[in-house]
C-alpha positions as CSV (number, residue, x, y, z in Angstrom):
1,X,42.5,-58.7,-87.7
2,X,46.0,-59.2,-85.5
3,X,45.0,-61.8,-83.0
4,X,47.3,-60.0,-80.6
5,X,45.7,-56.1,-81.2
6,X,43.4,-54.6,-79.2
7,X,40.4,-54.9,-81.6
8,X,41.0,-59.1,-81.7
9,X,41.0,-58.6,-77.6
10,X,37.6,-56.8,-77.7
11,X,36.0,-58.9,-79.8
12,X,36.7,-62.4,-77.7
13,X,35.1,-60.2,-74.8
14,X,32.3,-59.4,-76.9
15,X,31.9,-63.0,-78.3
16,X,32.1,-64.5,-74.9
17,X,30.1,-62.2,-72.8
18,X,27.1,-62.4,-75.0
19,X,27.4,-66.2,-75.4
20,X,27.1,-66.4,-71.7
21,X,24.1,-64.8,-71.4
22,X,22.4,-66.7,-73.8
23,X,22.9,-64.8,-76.8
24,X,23.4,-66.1,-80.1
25,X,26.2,-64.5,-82.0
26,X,27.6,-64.6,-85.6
27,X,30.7,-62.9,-86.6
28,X,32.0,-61.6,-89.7
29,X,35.6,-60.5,-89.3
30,X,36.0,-58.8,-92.8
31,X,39.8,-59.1,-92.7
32,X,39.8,-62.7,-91.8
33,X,37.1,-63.4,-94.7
34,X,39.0,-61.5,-97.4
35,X,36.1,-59.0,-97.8
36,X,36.4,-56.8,-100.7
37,X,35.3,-53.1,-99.6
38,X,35.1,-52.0,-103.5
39,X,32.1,-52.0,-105.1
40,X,32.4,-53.6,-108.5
41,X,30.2,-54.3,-111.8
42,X,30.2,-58.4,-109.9
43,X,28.6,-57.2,-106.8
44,X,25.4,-58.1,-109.3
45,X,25.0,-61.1,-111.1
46,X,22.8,-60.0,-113.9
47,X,22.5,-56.3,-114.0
48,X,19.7,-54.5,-115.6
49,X,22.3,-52.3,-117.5
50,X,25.9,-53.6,-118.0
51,X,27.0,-50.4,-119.7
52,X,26.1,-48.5,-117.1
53,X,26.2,-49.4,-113.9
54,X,24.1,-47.1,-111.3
55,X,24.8,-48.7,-107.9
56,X,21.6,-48.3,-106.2
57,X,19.6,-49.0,-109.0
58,X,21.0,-52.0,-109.6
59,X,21.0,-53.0,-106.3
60,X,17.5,-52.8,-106.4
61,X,17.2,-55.0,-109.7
62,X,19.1,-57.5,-108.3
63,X,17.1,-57.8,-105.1
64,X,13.6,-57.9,-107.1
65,X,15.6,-60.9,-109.2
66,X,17.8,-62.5,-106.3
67,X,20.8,-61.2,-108.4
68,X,22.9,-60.2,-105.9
69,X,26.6,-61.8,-105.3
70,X,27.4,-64.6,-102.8
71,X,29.4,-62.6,-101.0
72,X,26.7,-60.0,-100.2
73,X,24.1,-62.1,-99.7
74,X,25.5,-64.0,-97.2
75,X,26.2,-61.0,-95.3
76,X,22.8,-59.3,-95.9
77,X,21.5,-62.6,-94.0
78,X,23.3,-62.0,-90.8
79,X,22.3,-58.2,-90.9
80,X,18.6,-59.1,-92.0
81,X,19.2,-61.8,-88.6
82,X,20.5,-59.9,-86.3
83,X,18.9,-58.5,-83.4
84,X,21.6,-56.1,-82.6
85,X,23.9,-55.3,-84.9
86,X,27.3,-54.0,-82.7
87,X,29.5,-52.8,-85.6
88,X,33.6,-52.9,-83.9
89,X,36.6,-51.6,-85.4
90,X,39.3,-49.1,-84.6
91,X,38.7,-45.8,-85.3
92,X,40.5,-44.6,-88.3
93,X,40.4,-40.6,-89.4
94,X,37.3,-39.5,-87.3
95,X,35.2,-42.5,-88.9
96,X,34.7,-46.3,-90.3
97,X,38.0,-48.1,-91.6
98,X,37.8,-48.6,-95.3
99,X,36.8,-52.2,-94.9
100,X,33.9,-51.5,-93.0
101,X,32.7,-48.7,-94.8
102,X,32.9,-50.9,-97.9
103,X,30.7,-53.5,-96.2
104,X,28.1,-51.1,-95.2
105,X,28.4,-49.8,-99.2
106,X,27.2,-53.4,-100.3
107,X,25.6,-54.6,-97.7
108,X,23.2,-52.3,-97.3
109,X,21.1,-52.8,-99.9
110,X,18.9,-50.6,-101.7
111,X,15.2,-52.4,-101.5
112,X,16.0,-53.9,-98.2
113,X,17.8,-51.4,-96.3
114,X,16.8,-48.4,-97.3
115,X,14.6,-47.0,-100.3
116,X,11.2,-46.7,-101.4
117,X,10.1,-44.7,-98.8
118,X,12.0,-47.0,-95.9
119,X,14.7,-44.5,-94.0
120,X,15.0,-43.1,-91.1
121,X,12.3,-44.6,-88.4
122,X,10.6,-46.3,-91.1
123,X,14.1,-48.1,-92.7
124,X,13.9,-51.4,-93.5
125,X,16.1,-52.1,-90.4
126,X,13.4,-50.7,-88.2
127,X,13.0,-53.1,-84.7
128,X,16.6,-53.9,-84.5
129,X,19.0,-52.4,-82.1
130,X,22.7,-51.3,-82.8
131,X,26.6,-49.8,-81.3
132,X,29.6,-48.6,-82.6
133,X,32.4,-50.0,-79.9
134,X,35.2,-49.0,-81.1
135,X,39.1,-48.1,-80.3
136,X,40.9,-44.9,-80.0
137,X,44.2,-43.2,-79.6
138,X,42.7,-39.7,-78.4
139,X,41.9,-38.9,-75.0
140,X,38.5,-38.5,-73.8
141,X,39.2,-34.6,-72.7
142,X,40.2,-34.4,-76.4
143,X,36.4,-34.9,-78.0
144,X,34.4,-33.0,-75.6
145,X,32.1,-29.8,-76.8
146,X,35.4,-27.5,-76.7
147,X,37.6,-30.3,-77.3
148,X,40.6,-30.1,-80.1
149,X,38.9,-32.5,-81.7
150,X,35.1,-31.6,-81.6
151,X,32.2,-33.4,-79.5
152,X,32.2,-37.3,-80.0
153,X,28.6,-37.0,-80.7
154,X,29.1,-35.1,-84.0
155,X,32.2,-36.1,-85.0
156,X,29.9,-39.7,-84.9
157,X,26.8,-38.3,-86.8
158,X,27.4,-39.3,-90.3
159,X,27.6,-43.1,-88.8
160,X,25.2,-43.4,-86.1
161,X,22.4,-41.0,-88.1
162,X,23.5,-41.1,-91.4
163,X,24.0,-44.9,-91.8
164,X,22.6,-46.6,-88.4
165,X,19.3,-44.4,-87.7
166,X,18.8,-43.5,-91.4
167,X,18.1,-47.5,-91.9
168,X,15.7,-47.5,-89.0
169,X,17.6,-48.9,-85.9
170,X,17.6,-47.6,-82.7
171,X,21.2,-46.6,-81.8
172,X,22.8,-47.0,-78.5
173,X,25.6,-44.8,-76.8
174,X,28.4,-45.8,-78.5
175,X,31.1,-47.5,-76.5
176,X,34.7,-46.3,-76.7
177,X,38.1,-47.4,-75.6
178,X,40.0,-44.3,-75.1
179,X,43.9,-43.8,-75.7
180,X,44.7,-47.3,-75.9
181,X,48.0,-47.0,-76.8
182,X,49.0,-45.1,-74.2
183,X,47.4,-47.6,-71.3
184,X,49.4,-50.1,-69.7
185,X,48.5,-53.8,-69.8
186,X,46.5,-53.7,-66.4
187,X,44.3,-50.6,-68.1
188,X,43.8,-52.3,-71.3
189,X,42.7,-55.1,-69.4
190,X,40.7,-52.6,-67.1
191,X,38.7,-51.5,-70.7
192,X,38.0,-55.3,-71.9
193,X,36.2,-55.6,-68.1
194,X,34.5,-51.9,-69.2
195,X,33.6,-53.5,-72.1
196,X,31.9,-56.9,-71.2
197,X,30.0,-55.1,-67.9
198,X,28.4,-52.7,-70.8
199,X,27.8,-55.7,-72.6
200,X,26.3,-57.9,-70.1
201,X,23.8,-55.0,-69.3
202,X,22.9,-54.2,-73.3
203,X,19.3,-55.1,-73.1
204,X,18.3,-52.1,-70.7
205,X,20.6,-49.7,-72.8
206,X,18.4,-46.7,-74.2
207,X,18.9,-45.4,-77.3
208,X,19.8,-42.8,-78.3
209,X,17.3,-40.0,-79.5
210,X,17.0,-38.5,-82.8
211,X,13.3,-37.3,-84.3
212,X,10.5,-38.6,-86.0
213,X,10.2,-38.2,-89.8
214,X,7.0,-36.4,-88.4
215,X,8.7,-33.8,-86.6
216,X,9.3,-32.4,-90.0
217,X,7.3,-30.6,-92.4
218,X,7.0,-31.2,-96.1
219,X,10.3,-29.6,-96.7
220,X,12.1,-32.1,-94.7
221,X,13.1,-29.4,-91.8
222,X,11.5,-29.0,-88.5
223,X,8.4,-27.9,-87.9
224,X,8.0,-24.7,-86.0
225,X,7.7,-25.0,-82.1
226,X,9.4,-28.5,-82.1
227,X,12.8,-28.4,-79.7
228,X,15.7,-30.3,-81.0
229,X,16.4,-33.1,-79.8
230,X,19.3,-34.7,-81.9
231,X,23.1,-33.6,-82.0
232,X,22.9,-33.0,-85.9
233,X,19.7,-30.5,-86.0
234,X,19.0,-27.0,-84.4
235,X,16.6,-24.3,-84.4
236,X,16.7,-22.2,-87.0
237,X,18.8,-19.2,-86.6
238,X,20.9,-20.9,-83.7
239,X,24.4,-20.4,-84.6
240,X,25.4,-22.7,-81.8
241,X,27.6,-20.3,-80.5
């Protein structure tokens, strides 16, 4: 990370808010540690089939042997850790920079995470909390319900329910620095003040809602009579129009 971007500016807020309030905080700053996003053949240290690797699978293999690489291991400790888990980055393409994507792809283990019955509210995560804060160069007006870009909320879906919520945590409101680029130094530094009062204020954050793997019925869609409550679902026959 550029010690002299935005992101580095944020995460000193972040690191020194929390510490404040006695929080304890661990940090992986992927760029810094050289973190390799690809997922590779070495990411397990014995695999149950060399000719053929099937990530997931293997993933589970190695955590029923304690095969898994140093690299993920180690960061599979902070995550397992962690109370709240406040992924930061700069918004790249309408989601997760490669480097961050490729952590969650490792880190996320299969066994732990997510699998065997553990997803959604009953994912291995389940009890922890967690928030995207993140950078932007779009305007808020831009990523409203008729914005040019589409709602925030569902342009964030495939993150904050497909990766977040679908390993059990509750997710808070996400929180964004808009246009960040286009501020001058007194508003960036106006948006690192946003950022530490939302920090300094996390523990009565409420989460954001999405349902109950027993809202739905065998067929994994909503029962009948049950409203929807989460951006991603809607009654049937709702064009959302």
């Amino acid at each position: 990370m550029d010690p002299l971007s935005f992101n580095a500016a944020m995460l000193k807020t972040a690191h020194y808010t929390l510490k404040a309030r006695g929080h304890d905080v661990r940090i992986s700053d992927l760029y810094e540690m050289g973190f390799d996003p690809v997922t590779r053949p070495g990411d397990f240290k014995a695999p149950k089939d060399p000719d053929h690797i099937r990530y997931d699978i293997e993933q589970r293999h190695a955590v029923a042997h304690r095969g898994l690489a140093d690299e993920i291991d180690s960061e599979l400790e902070k995550l397992l850790w962690c109370d709240c888990l406040i992924l930061q980055f700069p918004f790249y393409w309408f989601g997760l920079p490669a480097i961050l994507k490729g952590w969650v792809d490792r880190v996320f283990v299969n066994g732990i995470v997510y699998g065997g019955g553990k997803w959604y509210d009953r994912g291995g995560l389940s009890g922890k909390r967690t928030m995207l804060a993140f950078s932007t160069g779009c305007y808020p007006t831009m990523c409203g319900p008729d914005g040019i870009n589409g709602d925030m909320d569902v342009i964030l879906w495939p993150i904050q329910n497909g990766i977040l919520r679908f390993s059990g945590m509750q997710v808070l409101p996400p929180h964004i620095a808009y246009s960040v680029a286009y501020r001058t130094d007194q508003q960036r530094r106006e948006l690192l003040e946003e950022y530490a009062a939302r920090l300094g204020a996390i523990e009565a954050d409420k989460p954001l809602e999405f349902h109950h793997r027993d809202d739905f019925t065998a067929e994994w869609r909503l029962k009948p009579g049950i409203k929807p409550v989460a951006v991603g679902q809607r009654s049937p026959g709702d064009s959302g129009g």
